[in-house]
C-alpha positions, 0 to 999 in steps of 0.5 A, spaced: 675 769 268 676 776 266 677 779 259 682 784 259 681 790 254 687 793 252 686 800 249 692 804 246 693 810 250 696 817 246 696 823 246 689 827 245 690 833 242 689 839 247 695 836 249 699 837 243 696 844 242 699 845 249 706 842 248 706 846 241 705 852 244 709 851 251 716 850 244 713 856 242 713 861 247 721 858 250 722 860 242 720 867 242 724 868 249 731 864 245 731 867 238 731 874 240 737 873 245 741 869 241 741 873 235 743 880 239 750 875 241 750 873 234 751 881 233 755 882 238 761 877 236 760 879 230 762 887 232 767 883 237 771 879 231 770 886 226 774 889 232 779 884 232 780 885 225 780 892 226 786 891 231 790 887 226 790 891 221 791 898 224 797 893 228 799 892 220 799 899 218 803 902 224 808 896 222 808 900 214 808 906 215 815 904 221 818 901 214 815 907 209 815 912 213 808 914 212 802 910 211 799 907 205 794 913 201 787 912 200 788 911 194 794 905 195 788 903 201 789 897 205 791 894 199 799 896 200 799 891 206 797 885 202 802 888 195 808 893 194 805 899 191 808 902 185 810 909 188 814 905 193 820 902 193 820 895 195 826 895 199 822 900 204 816 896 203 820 889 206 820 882 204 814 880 205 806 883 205 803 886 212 797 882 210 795 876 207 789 879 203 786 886 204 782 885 211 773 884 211 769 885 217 766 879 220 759 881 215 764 880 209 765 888 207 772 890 207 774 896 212 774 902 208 781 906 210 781 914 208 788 917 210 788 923 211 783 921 215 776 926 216 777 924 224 784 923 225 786 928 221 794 926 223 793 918 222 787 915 218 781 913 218 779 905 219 771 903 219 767 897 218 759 900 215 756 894 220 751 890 220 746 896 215 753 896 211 750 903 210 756 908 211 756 914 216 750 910 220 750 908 228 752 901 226 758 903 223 764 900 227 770 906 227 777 907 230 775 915 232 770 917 238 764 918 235 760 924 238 753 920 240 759 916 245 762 922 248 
């Protein structure tokens, strides 16, 4: 009759290590991946916002006859400016709250604009939220594009 010795087998610790570093690896080539298409939907949602607002804007300036002044900024979307008359304004506001960019800034409107001297300027300062930097998100060609 034969006794059987019944040892518990695990893991030894060379083979942890060599698990841990295996995870450690397939992480250094994810996160860098995943936060470059965080970004990227973040420029993608500000572009979006940019569009509405400027959809908002053309919808103002049809009714008042021009747009909103720098001054009245995008403010005059959300709530009638006191210079306008509210019959020209409309019955209802343009906006529902004055619009951000998708890193929670509110865009900066210039009317008339430096870059569209004609029209107005929209721009949201990025994700440095610094003004006149590569990472600003603009409605004008910016010259390093062209």
């Amino acid at each position: 009759m034969r006794i059987r010795r019944y040892t518990k087998r695990g893991f030894t610790f060379l083979e942890i290590m060599f698990v841990v570093v295996i995870i450690g690896i397939l992480a250094a080539i994810a996160v860098p991946n995943l936060a470059r298409k965080a970004n990227w939907a973040k420029i993608k949602a500000t572009e979006a916002g940019m569009k509405n607002t400027e959809t908002a804007l053309q919808e103002y300036e049809m009714k008042v006859g021009s747009y909103p002044t720098t001054e009245q900024g995008l403010e005059a979307l959300v709530k009638c400016p006191s210079d306008v008359e509210k019959d020209d304004w409309g019955d209802s506001s343009y906006l529902r709250e004055v619009p951000k960019d998708a890193y929670g800034q509110k865009f900066i409107y210039k009317c008339p604009g430096e870059h569209n001297p004609d029209d107005y300027d929209l721009y949201s300062t990025g994700k440095d939220k610094k003004d006149g930097t590569d990472d600003d998100i603009v409605n004008w060609t910016k010259e390093s594009e062209k």
